[in-house]
KEKE-3310 file (N, C-alpha, C; in steps of 0.2 Angstrom, whole numbers, plus 5000, padded with zeros to 4 digits):
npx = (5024:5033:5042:5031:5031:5044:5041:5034:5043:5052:5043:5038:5050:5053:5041:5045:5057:5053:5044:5030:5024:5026:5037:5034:5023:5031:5038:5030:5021:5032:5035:5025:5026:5039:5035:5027:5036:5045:5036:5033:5044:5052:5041:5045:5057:5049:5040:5050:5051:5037:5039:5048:5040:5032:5037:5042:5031:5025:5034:5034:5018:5021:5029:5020:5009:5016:5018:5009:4998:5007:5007:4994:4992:5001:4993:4983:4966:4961:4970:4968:4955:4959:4967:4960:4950:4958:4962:4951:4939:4927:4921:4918:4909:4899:4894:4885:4894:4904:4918:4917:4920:4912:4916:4927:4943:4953:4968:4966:4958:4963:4967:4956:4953:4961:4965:4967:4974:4971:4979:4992:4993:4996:4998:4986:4993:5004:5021:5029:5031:5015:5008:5006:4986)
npy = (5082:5088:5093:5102:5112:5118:5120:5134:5142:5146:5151:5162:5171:5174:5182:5191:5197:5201:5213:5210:5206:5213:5216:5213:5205:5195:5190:5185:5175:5167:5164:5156:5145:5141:5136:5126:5118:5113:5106:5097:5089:5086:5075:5065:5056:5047:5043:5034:5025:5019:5013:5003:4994:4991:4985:4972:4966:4963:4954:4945:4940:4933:4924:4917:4913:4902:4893:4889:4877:4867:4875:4875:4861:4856:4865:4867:4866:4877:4887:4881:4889:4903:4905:4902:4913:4923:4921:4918:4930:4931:4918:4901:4891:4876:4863:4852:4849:4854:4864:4878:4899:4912:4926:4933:4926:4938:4940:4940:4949:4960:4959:4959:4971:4970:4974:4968:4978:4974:4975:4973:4960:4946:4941:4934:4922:4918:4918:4909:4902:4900:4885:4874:4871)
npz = (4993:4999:4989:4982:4992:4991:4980:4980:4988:4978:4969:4979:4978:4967:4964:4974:4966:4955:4960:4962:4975:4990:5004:5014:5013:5006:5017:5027:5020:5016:5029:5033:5023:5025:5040:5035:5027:5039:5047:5037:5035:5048:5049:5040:5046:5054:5045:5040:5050:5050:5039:5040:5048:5041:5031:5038:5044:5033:5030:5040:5038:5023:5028:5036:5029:5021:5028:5034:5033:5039:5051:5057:5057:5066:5077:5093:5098:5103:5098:5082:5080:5083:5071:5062:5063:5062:5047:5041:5042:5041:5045:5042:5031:5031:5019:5008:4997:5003:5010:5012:5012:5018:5016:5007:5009:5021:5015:5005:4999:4993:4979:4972:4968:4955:4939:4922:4908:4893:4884:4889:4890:4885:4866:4856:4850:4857:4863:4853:4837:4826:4825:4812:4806)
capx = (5023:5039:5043:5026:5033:5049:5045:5031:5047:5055:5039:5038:5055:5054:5039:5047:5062:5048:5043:5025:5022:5031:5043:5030:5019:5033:5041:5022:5020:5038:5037:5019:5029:5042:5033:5026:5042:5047:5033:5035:5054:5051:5037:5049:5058:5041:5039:5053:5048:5033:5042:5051:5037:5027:5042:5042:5023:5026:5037:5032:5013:5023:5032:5014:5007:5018:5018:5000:4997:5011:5003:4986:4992:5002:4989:4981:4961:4959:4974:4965:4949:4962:4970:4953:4947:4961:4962:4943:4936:4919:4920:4920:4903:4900:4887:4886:4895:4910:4918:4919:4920:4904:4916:4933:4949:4958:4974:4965:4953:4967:4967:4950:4950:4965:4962:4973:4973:4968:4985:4996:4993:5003:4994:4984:4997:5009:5027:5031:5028:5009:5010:4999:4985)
capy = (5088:5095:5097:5107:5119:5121:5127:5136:5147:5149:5155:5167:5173:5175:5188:5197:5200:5205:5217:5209:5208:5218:5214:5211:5198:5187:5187:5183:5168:5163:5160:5149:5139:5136:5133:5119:5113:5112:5099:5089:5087:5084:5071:5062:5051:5044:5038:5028:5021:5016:5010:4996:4990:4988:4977:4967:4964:4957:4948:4940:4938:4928:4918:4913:4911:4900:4887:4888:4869:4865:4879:4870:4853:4856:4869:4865:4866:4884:4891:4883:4892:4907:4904:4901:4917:4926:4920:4918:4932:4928:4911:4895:4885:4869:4857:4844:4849:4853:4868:4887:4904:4915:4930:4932:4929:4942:4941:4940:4956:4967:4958:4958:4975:4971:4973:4971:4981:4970:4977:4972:4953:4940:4939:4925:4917:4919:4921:4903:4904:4896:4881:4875:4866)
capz = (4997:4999:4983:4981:4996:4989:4972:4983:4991:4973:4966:4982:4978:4959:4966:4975:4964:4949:4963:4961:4978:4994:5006:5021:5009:5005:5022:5029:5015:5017:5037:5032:5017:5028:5047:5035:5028:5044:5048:5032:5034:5050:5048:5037:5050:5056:5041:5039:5055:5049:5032:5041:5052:5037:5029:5045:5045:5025:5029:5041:5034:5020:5031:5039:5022:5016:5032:5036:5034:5046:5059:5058:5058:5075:5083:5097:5098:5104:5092:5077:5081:5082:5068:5057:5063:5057:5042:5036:5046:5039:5047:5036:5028:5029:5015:5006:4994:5006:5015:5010:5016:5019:5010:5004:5014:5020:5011:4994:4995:4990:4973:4969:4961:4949:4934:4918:4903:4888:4880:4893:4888:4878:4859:4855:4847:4862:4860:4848:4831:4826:4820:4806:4808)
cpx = (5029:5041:5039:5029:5039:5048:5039:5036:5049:5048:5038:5045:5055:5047:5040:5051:5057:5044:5035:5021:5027:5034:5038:5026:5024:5037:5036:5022:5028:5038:5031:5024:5035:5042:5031:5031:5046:5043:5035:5041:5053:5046:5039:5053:5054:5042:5042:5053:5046:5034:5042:5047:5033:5030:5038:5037:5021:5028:5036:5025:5016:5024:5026:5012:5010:5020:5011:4998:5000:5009:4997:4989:4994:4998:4987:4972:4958:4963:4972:4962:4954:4963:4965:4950:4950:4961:4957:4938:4926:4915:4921:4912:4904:4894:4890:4887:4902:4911:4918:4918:4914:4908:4923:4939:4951:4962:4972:4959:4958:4969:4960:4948:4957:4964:4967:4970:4973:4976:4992:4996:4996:4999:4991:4989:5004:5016:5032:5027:5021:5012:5002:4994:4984)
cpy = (5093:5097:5103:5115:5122:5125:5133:5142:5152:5152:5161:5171:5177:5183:5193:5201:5204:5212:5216:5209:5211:5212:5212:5205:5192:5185:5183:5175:5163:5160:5154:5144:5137:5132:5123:5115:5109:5103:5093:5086:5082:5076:5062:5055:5047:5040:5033:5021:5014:5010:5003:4993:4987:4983:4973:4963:4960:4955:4942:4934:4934:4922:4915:4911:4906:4894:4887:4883:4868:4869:4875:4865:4854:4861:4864:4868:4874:4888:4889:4886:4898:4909:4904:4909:4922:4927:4923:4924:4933:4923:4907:4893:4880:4865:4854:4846:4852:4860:4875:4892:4910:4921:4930:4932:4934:4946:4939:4945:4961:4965:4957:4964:4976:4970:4973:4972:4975:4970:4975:4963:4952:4940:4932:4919:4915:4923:4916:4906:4899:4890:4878:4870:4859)
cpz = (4998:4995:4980:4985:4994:4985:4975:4983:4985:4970:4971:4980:4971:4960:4968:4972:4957:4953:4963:4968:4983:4998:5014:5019:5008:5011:5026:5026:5017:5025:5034:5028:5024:5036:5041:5031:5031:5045:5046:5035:5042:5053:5043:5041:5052:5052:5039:5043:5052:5042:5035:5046:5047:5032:5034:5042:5039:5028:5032:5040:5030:5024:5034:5035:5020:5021:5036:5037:5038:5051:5061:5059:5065:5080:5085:5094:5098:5098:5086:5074:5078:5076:5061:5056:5062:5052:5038:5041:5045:5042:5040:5036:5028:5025:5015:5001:4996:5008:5007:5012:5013:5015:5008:5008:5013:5017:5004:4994:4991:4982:4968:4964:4955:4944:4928:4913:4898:4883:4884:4891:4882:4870:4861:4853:4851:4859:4854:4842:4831:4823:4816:4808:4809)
residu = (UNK:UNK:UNK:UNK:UNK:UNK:UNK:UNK:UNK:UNK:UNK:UNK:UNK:UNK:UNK:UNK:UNK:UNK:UNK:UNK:UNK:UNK:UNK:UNK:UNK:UNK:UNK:UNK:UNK:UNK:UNK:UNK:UNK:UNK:UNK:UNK:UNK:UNK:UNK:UNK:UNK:UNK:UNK:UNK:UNK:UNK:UNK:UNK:UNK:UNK:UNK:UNK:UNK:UNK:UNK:UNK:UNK:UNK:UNK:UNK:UNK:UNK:UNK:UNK:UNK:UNK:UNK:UNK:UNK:UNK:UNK:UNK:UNK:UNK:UNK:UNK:UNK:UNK:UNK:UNK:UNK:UNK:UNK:UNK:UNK:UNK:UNK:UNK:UNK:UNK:UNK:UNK:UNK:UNK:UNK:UNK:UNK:UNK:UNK:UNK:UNK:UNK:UNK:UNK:UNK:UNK:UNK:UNK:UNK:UNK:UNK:UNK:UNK:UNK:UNK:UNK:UNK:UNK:UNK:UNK:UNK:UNK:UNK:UNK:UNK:UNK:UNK:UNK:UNK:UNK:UNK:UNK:UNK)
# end
């Protein structure tokens, strides 16, 4: 976005020196281009705000992920429930064919629309030579 308002400026400027438009239009256009330079530029520190809370919030999601069995082995009865309804916000199933979750965990919708390119894969033949049969 700020780049767009930058060459926004220079494309105002390059008009006026071609005399294409007057000297009231591009001071007119120039306050607007740069009231919302302003905002962006401004808007900018936010974002890095927001940058490093959304590290954080990885980092710490990994570190739950990756001790998850030890958090349920020592929760307590109400914190498992918690803990369950985090995770599996669907809830869990129970047959006779054993547990499973009514729809996707959480932390694995965001891979369900990955898709890879057919051409981004290894050859059939990998990367060893074949050997014969």
């Amino acid at each position: 976005m700020k780049a767009t308002l930058t060459e926004e400026k220079q494309r105002l400027i390059k008009l006026l020196a071609q005399g294409t438009i007057g000297k009231d239009d591009f001071e007119t256009a120039m306050t607007a281009v740069g009231t919302e330079l302003t905002q962006v530029e401004s808007a900018i520190p936010n974002a890095g705000v927001a940058e490093q809370d959304l590290s954080n919030l990885l980092a710490f999601a990994e570190w739950l992920l990756e001790r998850v069995a030890g958090i349920w082995n020592s929760a307590t009865g109400p914190n498992k429930q918690r803990l369950q309804a985090a995770l599996f916000r669907g809830g869990l199933t129970v047959s006779k064919d054993g547990f499973g979750t009514a729809q996707d965990p959480l932390f694995f919708t965001g891979y369900l629309d990955v898709q890879q390119a057919e051409t981004s894969l290894a050859s059939p033949e990998g990367f060893e030579p074949s050997l014969p049969p």
